[in-house]
Steps between C-alpha positions, in 0.01 A plus 500: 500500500396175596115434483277237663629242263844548550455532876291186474802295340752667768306395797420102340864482435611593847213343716576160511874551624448684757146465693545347844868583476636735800712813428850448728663824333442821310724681302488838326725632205726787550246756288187363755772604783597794383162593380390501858799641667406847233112462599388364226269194515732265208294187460368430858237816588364593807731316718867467610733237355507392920196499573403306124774231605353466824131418374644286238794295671308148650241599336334209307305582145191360533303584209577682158265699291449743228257774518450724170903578443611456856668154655443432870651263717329420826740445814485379807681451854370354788179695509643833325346520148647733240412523081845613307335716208700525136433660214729454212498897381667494158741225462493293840543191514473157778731219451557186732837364428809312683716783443488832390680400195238266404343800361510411130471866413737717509360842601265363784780307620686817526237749617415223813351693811313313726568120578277292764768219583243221585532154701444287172841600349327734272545871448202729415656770330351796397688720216405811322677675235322836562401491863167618432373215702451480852453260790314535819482293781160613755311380751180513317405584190279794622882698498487520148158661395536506129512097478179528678334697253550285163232356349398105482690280311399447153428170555277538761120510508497844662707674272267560265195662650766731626692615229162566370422712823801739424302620200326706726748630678575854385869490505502258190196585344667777241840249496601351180443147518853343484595769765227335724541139480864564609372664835633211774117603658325388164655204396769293708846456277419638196802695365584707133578147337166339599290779469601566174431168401151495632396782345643367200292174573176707609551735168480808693650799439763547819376893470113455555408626800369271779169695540421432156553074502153305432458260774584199280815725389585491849447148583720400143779696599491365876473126308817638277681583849492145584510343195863645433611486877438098452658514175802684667520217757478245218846578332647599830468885445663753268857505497603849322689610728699413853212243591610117564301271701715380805673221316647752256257397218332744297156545413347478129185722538689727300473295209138503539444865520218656249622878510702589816836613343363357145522678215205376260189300609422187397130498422474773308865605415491855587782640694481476892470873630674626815410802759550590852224434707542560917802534434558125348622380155192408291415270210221426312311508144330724404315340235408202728438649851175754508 
């Protein structure tokens, strides 16, 4: 899945084609049609393909943004104000291009669902191989709660003093440590890859409980957070899997990974160890992280 990084790369790739530029046409794929003629909610949620085309069509985009691993586009008409919301679930994926074929890889230039045909000539496109991902188009963002309640980002000067507040919140108090930092109310963005890493960076055990952190253990791994996010940004995020940035290009984070989906570590040579923790894929060293 796509983490702040990777998000990060999608929306600088895509935002300076397409800001100021007005939609004149929406269309769907035939699985985002069909998907909503069986009730179910394929790709666009909460709304009908009608009523998304008609706060989308002369719309113009007026601003683009990430926040944690969500894009938003800011639109306007007239005075009517609306915020299309996207998250990239799995294996989505934006692309601004002169023709669908311009897609320079093959499976998101087959598994196309949404495209915003603009006034500069461009299509935004967005594909997804799994259609885990989703866009919504509201009125204001107070329609979609759970964007409301993630943390600062990283970056910012508040987000510190309150991931350390969370510590004393009883719901993550007895949580292993990785399982907390990858709460969206902790830390903004921080998926398995990067919190994996940061642990790895903080040399804390992912299984330590959060209760149980010194205060400068806390502060290091919130430092670790960051450091790797940046790091991640740096060589334009990991590319294991489905992720490309919208040009098509892949990421090299992945050749800059310490243990995530390594096999020995390189400060101390021990193997990397792997377990399950909420649910996610982990890896560490033992020998290194306490």
């Amino acid at each position: 899945m796509p983490e702040l990084p990777e998000v990060e790369h999608v929306k600088r790739g895509i935002q300076p084609l397409i800001e100021g530029a007005s939609i004149e046409k929406v269309t769907f794929s035939d699985s985002v049609v069909l998907g909503k003629q069986q009730g179910k909610d394929t790709i666009i949620k909460g709304i009908s393909l009608e009523a998304f085309q008609q706060f989308s069509v002369s719309y113009t985009i007026q601003h683009v943004y990430r926040r944690s691993k969500y894009i938003l586009f800011d639109l306007v008409h007239d005075s009517d104000q609306r915020t299309l919301v996207s998250h990239l679930g799995m294996a989505g994926g934006f692309f601004v291009v002169k023709h669908i074929e311009d897609i320079n890889i093959a499976n998101y230039r087959k598994h196309w669902h949404v495209i915003f045909h603009l006034d500069n000539d461009w299509l935004l496109v967005y594909s997804d191989i799994r259609r885990f991902g989703e866009i919504r188009n509201v009125k204001s963002l107070e329609e979609y709660p759970s964007l409301l309640e993630i943390a600062p980002e990283p970056f910012d000067i508040d987000a510190l003093p309150h991931y350390l507040a969370q510590y004393e919140v009883n719901r993550y108090k007895k949580m292993p440590i990785k399982r907390m930092i990858l709460e969206h109310r902790v830390i903004a963005g921080c998926g398995n890859i990067y919190a994996c890493e940061a642990l790895f960076d903080a040399k804390i055990n992912p299984h330590r409980l959060a209760q149980d952190l010194s205060h400068d253990e806390r502060i290091n791994v919130f430092k670790s957070v960051v450091k790797v996010l940046e790091k991640g940004i740096l060589h334009g995020g990991t590319s294991i899997s489905d992720y490309v940035h919208a040009d098509g290009q892949r990421g090299t984070m992945q050749n800059n990974l310490k243990v995530y989906k390594q096999k020995m570590c390189e400060e101390c040579q021990s193997a990397i160890d792997t377990a399950i923790i909420g649910g996610r894929n982990t890896h560490y060293c033992k020998n290194c992280q306490k």
